[in-house]
N, C-alpha and C positions, 0 to 999 in steps of 0.2 A: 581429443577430437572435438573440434568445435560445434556446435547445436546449428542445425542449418534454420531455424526458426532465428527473427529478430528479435532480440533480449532489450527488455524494458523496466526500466525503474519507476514503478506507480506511488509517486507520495499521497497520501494522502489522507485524513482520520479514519478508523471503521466505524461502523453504528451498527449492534445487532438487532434494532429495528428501524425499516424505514427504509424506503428504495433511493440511496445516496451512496456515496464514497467510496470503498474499496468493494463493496459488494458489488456495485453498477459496473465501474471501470474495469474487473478485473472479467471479469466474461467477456464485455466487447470487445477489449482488447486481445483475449485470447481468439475469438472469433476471426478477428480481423488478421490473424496469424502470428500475434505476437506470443514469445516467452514472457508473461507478467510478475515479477521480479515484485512482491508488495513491500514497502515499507510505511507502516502505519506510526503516523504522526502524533496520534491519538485513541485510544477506545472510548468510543461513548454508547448508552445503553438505548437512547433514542437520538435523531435526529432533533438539532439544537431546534424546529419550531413545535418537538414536542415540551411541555410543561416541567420541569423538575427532574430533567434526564440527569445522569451523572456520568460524569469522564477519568477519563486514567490519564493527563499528560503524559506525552513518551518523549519530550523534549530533547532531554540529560541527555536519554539512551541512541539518539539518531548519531550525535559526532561518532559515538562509539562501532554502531551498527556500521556508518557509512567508511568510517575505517577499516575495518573486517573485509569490506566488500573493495574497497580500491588493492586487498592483497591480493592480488591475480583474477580479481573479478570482471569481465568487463560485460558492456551495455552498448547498444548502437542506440 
């Protein structure tokens, strides 16, 4: 049965401080009535204009992620 909500692919980095990224997008978008679908690009521990933040590249792993997701996945 399909989700009667519009389904959406959020790319985007996360930062677990800092009002940016996947933290922002993914409530207004659920707001706004969408299924928010995250796929994070990156982790980083502050938003890149804080000082010495550190990141996790998820580069590698997205071809991987976004193939998973085209086996019967879909997205409007």
């Amino acid at each position: 049965m399909r989700n009667p909500l519009p389904r959406v692919a959020a790319i985007h980095d996360i930062c677990g401080y800092g009002r940016c990224s996947l933290t922002v997008v993914i409530p207004i978008l659920s707001t706004m009535g969408f299924e928010v679908c995250p796929l994070p690009t990156a982790v980083l521990s502050t938003h890149t204009l804080f000082p010495n933040f550190t990141i996790l590249d998820l580069t590698d792993e997205l071809p991987k992620i976004i193939t998973h997701w085209k086996d019967g996945l879909t997205y409007d």
